[in-house]
N, C-alpha and C positions, 0 to 999 in steps of 0.2 A: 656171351659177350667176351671178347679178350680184351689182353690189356691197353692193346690200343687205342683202342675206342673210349674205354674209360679215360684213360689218356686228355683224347680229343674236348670229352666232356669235360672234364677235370679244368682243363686248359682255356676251355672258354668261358668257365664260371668265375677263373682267377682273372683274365684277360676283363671280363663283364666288371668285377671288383675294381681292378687298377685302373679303369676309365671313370665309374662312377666319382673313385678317389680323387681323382686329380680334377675334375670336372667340381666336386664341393669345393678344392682346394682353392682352385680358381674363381670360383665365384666368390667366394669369402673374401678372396686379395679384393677382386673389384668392386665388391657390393658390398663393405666394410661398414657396421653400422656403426654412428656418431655416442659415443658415450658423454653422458653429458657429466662437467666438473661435477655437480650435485645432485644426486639422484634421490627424483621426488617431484613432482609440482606446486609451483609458488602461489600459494594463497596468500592477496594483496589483505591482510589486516590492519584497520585505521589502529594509530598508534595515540595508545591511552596517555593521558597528559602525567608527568610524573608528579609524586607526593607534592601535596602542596602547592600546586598549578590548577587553573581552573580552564576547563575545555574552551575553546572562544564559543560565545555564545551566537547562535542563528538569530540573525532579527529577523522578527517576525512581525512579518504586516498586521496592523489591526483589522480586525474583519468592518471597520466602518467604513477603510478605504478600499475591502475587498465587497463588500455590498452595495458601491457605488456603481461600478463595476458589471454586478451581479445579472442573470439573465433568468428568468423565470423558467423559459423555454428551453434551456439549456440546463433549467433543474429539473424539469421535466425528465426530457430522456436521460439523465445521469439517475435518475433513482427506479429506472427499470431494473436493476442488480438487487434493489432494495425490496423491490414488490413481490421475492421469494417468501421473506417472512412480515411486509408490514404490505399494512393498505395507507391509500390515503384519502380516497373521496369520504364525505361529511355521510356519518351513519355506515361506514365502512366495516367490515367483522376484522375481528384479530383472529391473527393466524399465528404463527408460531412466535411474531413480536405483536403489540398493540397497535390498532388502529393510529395513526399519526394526523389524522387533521385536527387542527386547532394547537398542536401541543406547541409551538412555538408563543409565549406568555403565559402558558398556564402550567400548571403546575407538576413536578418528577412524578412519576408514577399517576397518571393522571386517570387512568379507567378504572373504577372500580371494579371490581372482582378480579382483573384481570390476576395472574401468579407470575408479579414480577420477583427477581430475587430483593435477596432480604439486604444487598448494597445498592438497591435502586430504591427499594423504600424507607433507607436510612440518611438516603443523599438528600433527601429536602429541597425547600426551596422552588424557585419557577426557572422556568426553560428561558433564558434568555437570549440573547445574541451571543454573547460570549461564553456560555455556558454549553451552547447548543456547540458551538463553532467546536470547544475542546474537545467533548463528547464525539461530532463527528471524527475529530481528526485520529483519536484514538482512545476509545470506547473505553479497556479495560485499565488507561493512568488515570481517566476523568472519573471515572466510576471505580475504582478496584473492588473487586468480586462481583462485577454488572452479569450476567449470562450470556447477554450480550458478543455472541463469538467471531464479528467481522471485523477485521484489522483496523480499518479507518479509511479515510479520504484523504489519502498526502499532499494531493496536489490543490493549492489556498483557491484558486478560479473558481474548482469544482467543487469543491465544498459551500465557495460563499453562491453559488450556481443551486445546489442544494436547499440551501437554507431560506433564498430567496422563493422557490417555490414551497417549499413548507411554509412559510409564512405568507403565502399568496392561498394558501389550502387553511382559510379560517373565516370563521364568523367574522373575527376582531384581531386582523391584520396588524403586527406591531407598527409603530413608525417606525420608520428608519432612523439611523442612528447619525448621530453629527459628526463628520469629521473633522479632524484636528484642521486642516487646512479652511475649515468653512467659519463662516467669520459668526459669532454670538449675537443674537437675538438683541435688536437694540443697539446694537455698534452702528457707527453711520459712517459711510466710506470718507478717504480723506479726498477733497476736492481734485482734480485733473489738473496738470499747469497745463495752460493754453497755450 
């Protein structure tokens, strides 16, 4: 091979370079990517109330005007999520929670033998509306140390939607509870003007 030719080859490998070069260069100018002032992604964090400030507090419905409300059939198919670890028909077997019929009035830790933890059998007491209500909404503030490992029910419909079917799933169904707006036993309305 003489030098020519090495030459040629030489000349097209440098030519091949000087195009690629100015071809990056170019693109770069047009296809200039955006730098942003702050680099990172903004995670929106709710800001903690300063010392000595109290967070505003959530009102929260009472469950006697959320189980006015409340829908049996709609407790129904919301506690298909549940029927992983609990049963509910009357003489039902426990599976990795206790059988749940009747437990609405009657009392925490209700099966015997069952191996609830040692803060569900320290919690005492009976299953009330409002007792039931916290529990569902979250399991491990109403109970701390429950075994209990499912976050809760946040949303108040579906919960008191819940509740109303567990308390439809009993021997000895509780009454329902009065609400504030419902006028006391023995009150007599005031007459109509005509």
């Amino acid at each position: 091979m003489d030098s020519f030719e090495l030459n040629k080859i030489m000349g097209a490998v440098l030519g091949t370079c000087l195009v690629l070069l100015t071809l990056n260069m170019t693109a770069g100018a047009i296809f200039a990517p955006h730098q942003p002032e702050k680099p990172g992604y903004e995670i929106a964090v709710p800001e903690a109330p300063a010392a000595g400030e109290q967070a505003p507090a959530v009102q929260e419905v009472p469950i006697a005007q959320l189980l006015a409300k409340a829908d049996p059939k709609r407790g129904e198919a919301a506690v298909k999520v549940c029927q992983t670890c609990h049963t509910f028909e009357k003489g039902g077997p426990n599976r990795v929670g206790p059988n749940l019929y009747g437990v609405i009035g009657g009392p925490k830790a209700h099966i015997a033998g069952f191996n609830y933890s040692a803060a569900m059998k320290a919690a005492g007491g009976q299953w009330d509306y409002d007792s039931i209500n916290a529990f569902l909404r979250n399991p491990r503030a109403a109970v701390p140390g429950t075994s209990m490992g499912y976050a809760g029910v946040t949303r108040d419909s579906q919960r008191a939607d819940i509740i109303a079917y567990m308390n439809s799933m009993s021997d000895k169904p509780l009454p329902a509870p009065q609400t504030a707006e419902a006028a006391p036993e023995g009150a007599q309305e005031a007459p109509k003007p005509q």
